[in-house]
MIDONU-820513 format. One record per residue (C-alpha): residue number from 1; residue in one letter; z, y, x. Coordinates in steps of 0.05 Angstrom, whole numbers, plus 5000, padded with zeros to 4 digits. Each point is the difference from the previous one (the first is absolute). Example, Ala and Ser with C-alpha at 12.3 -4.5 7.8 and 13.67 -1.06 7.14 Angstrom:
<sites>
+-----+------+------+------+------+
| seq | type |    w |    v |    u |
+-----+------+------+------+------+
|   1 |    A | 5156 | 4910 | 5246 |
|   2 |    S | 4987 | 5069 | 5027 |
+-----+------+------+------+------+
</sites>
This chain:
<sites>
+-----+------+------+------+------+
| seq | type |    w |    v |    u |
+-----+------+------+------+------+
|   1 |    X | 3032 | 8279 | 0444 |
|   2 |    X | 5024 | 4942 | 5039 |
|   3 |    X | 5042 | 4999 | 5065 |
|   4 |    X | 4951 | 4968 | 5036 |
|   5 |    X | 4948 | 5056 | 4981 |
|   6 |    X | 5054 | 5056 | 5018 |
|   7 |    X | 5017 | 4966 | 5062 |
|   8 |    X | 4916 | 4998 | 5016 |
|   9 |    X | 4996 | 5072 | 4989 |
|  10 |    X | 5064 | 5022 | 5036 |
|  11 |    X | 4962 | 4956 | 5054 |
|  12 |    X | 4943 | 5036 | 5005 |
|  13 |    X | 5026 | 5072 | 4989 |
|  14 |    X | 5028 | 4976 | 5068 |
|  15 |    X | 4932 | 4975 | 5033 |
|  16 |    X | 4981 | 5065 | 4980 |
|  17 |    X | 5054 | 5043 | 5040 |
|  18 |    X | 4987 | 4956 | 5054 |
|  19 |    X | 4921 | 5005 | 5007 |
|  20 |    X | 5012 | 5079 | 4997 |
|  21 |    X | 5054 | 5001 | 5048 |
|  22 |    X | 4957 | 4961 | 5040 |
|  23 |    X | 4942 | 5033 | 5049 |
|  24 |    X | 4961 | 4931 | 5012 |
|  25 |    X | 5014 | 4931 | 4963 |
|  26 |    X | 4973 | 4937 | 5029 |
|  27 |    X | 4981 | 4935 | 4959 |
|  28 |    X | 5014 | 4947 | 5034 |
|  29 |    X | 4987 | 4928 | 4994 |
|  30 |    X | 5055 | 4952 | 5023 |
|  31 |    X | 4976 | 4928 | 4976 |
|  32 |    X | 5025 | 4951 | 5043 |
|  33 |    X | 5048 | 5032 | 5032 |
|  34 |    X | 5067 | 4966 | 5026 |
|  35 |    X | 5072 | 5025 | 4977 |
|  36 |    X | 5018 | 5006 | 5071 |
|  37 |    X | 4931 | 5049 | 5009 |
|  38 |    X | 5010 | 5038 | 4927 |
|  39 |    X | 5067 | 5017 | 5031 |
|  40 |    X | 4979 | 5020 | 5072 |
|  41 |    X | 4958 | 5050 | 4964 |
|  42 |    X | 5049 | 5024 | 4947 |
|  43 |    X | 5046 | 5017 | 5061 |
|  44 |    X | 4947 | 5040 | 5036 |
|  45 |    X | 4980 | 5044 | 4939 |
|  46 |    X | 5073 | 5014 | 4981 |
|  47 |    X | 5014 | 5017 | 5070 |
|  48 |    X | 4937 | 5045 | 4998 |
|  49 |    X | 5019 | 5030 | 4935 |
|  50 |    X | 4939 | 4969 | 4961 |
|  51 |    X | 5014 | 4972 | 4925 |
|  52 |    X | 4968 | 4927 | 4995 |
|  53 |    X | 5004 | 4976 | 4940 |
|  54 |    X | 4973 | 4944 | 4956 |
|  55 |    X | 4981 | 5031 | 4940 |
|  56 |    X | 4957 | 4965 | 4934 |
|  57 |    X | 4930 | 5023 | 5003 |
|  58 |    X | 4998 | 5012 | 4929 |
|  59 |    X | 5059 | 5050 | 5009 |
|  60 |    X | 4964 | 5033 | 5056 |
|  61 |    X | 4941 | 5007 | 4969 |
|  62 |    X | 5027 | 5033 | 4949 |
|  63 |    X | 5046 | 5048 | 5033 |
|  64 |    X | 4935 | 5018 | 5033 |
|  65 |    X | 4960 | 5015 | 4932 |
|  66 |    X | 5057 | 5041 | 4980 |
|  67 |    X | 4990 | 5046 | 5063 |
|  68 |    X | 4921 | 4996 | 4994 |
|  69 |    X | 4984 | 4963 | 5069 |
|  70 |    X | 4941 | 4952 | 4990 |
|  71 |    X | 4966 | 4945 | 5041 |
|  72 |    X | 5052 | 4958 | 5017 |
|  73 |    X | 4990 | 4946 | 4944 |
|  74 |    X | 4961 | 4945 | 5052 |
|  75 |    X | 5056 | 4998 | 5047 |
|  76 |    X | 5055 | 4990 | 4952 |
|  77 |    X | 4991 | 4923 | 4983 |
|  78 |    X | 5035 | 4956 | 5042 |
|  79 |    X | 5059 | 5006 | 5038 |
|  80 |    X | 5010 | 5072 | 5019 |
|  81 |    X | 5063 | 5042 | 5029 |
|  82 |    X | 5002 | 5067 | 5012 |
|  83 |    X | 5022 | 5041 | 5061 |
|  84 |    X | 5019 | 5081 | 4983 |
|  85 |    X | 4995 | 5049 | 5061 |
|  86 |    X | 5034 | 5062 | 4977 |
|  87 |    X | 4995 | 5046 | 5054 |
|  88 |    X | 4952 | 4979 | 5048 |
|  89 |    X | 4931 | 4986 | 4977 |
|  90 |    X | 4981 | 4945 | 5050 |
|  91 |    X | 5067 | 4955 | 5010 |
|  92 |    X | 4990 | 4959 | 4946 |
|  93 |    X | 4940 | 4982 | 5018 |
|  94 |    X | 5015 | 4989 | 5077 |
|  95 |    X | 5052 | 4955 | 4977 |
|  96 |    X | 4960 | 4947 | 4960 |
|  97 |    X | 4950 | 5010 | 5052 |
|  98 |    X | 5038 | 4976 | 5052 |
|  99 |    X | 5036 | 4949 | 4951 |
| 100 |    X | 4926 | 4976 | 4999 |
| 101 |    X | 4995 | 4985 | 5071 |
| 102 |    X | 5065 | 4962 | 4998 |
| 103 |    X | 4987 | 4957 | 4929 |
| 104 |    X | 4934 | 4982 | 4985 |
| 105 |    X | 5006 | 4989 | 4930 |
| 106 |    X | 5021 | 5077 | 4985 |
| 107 |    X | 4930 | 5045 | 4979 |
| 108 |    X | 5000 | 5063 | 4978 |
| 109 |    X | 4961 | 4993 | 4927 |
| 110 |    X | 4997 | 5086 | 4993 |
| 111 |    X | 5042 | 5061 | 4993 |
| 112 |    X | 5015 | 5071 | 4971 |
| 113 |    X | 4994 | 5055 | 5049 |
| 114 |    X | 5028 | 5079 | 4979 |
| 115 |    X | 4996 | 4961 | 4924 |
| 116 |    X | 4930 | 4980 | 5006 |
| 117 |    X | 4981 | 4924 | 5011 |
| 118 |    X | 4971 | 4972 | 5057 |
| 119 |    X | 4965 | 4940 | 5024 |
| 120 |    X | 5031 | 4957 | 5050 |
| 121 |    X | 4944 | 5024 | 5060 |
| 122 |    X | 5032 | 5075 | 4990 |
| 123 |    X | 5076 | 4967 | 5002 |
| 124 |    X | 4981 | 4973 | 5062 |
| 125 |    X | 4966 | 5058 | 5027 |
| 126 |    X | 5070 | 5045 | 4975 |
| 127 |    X | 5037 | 4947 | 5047 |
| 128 |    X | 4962 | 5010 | 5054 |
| 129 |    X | 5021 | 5077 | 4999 |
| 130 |    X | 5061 | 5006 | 5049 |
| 131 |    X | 5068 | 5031 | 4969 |
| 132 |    X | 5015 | 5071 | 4986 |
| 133 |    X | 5058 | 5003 | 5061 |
| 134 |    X | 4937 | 4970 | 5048 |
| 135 |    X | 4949 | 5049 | 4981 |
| 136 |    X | 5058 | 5060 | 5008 |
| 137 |    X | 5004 | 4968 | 5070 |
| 138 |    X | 4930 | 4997 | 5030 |
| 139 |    X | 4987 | 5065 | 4965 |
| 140 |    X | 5061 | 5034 | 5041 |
| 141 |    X | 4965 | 4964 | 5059 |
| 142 |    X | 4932 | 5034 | 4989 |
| 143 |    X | 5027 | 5056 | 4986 |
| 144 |    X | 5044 | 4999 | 5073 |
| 145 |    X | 4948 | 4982 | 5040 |
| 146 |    X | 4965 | 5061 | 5015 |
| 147 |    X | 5064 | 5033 | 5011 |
| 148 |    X | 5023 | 4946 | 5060 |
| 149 |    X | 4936 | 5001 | 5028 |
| 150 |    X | 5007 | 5066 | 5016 |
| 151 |    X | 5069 | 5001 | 5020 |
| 152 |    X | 4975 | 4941 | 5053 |
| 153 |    X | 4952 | 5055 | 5023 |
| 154 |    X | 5043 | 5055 | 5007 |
| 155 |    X | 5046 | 4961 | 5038 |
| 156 |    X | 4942 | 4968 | 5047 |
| 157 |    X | 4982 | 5074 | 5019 |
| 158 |    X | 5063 | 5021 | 5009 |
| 159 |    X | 5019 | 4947 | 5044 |
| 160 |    X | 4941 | 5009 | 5047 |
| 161 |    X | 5007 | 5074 | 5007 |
+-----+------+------+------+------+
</sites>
């Protein structure tokens, strides 16, 4: 076997660990992107602990075959880099969301969801779902409500007896 083989497969074994370790990958398209933009967005996934990576289609692909997810071949032509959320479903996606409102040439082309593969309308329907820590929050808040309402009445009555 040649090194260039072993180094493909050592390649993809890692694609592999990477689309498991992940809980949502996003496909992204970046065609005609600036340096200066590519690089504004490379510093706000690191910072967000999302993997974005360039990555061969053809290596993708088959790191995917090997793991038995389907459905992604249409979106892997082209240019195509790959963001990996590992513990929150739904940052990825928020990320090249917003990256989308800021650059114009960056589309989403599809994604894998829980290891499953999605079509770009469901990525951006996963973006639109708010973050785990803001969901804990207005939960808490429903949750208080009822309980400070009636505190406020309790104190009204006892104030005006």
């Amino acid at each position: 076997m040649s090194a260039n083989q072993e180094a493909k497969k050592l390649a993809v074994e890692d694609i592999k660990k990477l689309i498991s370790s992940s809980k949502s990958v996003v496909l992204v398209d970046y065609r005609g992107t600036t340096v200066a933009q590519d690089t504004a967005l490379r510093k706000n996934f690191r910072e967000n602990n999302v993997a974005y990576k360039v990555i061969k289609n053809t290596l993708f692909k088959k790191a995917c075959e090997q793991l038995g997810i389907s459905g992604l071949d249409e979106a892997l032509n082209g240019t195509t880099a790959f963001a990996f959320s590992g513990d929150d479903e739904t940052l990825a996606p928020r990320l090249v969301k917003t990256a989308m409102k800021d650059n114009q040439n960056i589309t989403i082309k599809a994604g894998l969801y829980n290891g499953k593969a999605v079509d770009e309308k469901q990525v951006v329907t996963l973006a639109s779902i708010p973050g785990k820590e803001q969901l804990v929050a207005q939960l808490l808040y429903v949750l208080n409500a009822p309980v400070a309402s009636l505190a406020r009445a309790f104190k009204a009555i006892a104030e005006k007896n």
